[in-house]
C-alpha positions in Angstrom: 54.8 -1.0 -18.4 51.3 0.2 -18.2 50.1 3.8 -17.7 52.2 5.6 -14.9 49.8 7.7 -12.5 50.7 11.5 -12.7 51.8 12.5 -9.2 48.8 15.0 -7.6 51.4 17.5 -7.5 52.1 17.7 -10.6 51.9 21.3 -12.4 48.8 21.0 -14.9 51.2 21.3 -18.1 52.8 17.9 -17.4 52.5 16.0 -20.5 50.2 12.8 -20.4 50.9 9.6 -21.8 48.4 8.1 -24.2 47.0 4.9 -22.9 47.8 2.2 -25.0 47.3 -1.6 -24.8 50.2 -3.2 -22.6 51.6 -6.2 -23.7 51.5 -9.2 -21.5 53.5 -12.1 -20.4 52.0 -16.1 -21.7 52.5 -18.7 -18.6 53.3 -22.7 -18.9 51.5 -24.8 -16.5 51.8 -28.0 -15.4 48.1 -28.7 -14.8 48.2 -32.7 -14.0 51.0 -34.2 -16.5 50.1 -32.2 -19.1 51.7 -29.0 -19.6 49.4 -25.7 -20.5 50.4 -22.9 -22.4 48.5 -19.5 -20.9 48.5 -16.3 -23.0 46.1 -13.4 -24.5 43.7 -14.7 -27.0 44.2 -14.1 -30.5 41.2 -13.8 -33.7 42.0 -17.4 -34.5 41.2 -18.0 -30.7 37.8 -17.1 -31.1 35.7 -20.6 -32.5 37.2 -22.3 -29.7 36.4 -19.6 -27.0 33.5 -19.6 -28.2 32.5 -23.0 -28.0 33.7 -22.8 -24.7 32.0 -19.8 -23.2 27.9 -21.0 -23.1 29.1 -22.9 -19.8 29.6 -19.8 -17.4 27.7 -17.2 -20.0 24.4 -16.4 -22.0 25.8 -16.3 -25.7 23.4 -15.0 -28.3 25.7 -13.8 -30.8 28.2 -14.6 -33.2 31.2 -12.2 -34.1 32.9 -11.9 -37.9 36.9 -11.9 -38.2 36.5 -8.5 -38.3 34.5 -7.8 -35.2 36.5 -9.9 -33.4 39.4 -7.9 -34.3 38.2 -4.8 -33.2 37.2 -6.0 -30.0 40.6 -7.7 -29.3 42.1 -3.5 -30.2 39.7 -2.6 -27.3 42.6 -1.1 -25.1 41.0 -2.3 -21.9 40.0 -5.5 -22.9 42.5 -8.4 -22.3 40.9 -11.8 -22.8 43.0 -14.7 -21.9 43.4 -18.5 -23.5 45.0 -21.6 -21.9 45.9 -24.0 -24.4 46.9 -28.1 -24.1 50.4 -27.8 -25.8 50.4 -31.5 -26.7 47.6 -30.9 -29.1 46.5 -27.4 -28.8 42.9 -27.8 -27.7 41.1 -24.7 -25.4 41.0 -26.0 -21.9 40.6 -22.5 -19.9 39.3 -18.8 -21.0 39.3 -15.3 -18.8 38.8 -11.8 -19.2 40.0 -9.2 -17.8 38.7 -5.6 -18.5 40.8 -2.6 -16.9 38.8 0.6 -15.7 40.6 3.9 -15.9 40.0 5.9 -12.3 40.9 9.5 -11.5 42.2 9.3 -8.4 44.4 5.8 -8.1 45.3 3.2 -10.3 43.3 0.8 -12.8 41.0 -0.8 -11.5 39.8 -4.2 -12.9 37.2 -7.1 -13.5 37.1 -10.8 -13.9 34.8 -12.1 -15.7 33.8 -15.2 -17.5 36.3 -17.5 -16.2 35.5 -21.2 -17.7 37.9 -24.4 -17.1 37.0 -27.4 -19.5 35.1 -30.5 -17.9 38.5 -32.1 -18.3 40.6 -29.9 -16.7 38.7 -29.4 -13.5 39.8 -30.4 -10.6 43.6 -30.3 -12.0 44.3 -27.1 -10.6 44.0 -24.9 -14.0 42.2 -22.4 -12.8 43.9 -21.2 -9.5 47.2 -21.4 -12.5 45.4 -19.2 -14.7 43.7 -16.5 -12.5 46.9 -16.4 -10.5 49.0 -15.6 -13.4 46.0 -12.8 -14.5 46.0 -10.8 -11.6 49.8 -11.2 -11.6 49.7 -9.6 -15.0 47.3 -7.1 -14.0 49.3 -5.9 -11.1 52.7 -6.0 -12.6 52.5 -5.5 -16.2 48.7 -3.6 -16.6 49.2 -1.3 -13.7 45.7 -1.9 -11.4 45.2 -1.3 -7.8 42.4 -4.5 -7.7 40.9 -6.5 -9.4 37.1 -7.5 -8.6 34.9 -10.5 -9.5 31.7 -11.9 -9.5 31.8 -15.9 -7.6 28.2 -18.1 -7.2 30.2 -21.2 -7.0 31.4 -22.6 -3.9 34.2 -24.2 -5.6 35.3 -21.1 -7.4 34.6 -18.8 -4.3 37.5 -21.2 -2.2 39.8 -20.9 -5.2 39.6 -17.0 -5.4 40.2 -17.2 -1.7 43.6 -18.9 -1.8 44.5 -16.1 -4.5 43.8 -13.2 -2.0 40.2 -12.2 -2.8 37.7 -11.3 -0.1 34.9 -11.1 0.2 32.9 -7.3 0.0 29.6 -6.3 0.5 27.8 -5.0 -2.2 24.8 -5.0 -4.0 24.5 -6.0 -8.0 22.5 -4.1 -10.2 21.7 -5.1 -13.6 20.4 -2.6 -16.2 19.0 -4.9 -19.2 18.4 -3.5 -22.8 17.6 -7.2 -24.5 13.7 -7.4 -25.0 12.5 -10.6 -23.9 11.8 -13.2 -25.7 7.9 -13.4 -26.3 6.0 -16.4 -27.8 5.3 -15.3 -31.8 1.5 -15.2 -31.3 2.2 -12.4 -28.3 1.5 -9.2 -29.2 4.5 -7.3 -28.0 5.8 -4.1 -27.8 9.6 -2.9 -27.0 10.5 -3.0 -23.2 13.5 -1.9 -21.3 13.9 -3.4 -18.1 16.2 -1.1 -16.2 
């Protein structure tokens, strides 16, 4: 599965493989007595994510059906829902975006990983970021995958799944104007 690296030996006629969007393997938990189904997220996914998602994200925007669609046929975007199977509520949402690289495998991103209140503390997300970097490993062809962690509790969880810490430094290019108060005169501003 996945994209297969071409070896660097290979004579510049060797056909290429299109990239195309792997599929991936859905997960049952046991997350405290009730068992949690763990698979990609679908369109119909998408009130519930989205409900869920102002807890670890700015949200400013509502999608259509349609958009939603087209970013779920985003090749490297694989966004991931956990589901209570007893009554089919949302209880946990990643993502995980794959970056193409010219000289190794995928590499990949975490981002926006949100447990409901309930579900804290039950174990759900170590369950369902385990079982996504499994994927992206064995099914989606990365060499790493990288994340973002403010929270103490989240940093010890990511730790017991293998992730270190590295040094870096974030940058942030914005292009949102800020929100002014309506008698401001304002003019367009990039903060980059």
């Amino acid at each position: 599965m996945g994209l297969a690296a071409v070896p660097t030996a290979a004579a510049a006629s060797a056909p290429v493989e299109k990239y195309v969007k792997t599929s991936v393997a859905t997960a049952e938990f046991d997350c405290g007595g009730v068992i949690v189904i763990c698979g990609p997220m679908t369109a119909a996914d998408y009130l519930a994510v989205r409900k869920l998602m102002p807890s670890v994200s700015r949200c400013n925007m509502d999608y259509t059906p349609e958009q939603v669609e087209e970013l779920l046929a985003i090749p490297t975007f694989h966004p991931w829902c956990c589901f209570r199977m007893d009554n089919g509520r949302l209880v946990g949402y990643a993502e995980l975006v794959r970056m193409p690289h010219l000289g190794r495998k995928f590499d990949a991103r975490l981002e926006r990983v949100v447990v409901d209140n309930e579900f804290q503390g039950r174990g759900l997300a170590q369950k369902m970021v385990g079982h996504i970097i499994a994927q992206a490993r064995d099914r989606l062809d990365c060499g790493r995958v990288d994340l973002t962690v403010e929270n103490p509790a989240a940093r010890h969880i990511y730790g017991k799944l293998g992730f270190t810490p590295v040094e870096t430094s974030t940058m942030r290019c914005m292009f949102e104007e800020p929100t002014a108060p309506k008698h401001a005169h304002t003019h367009t501003q990039q903060s980059c």
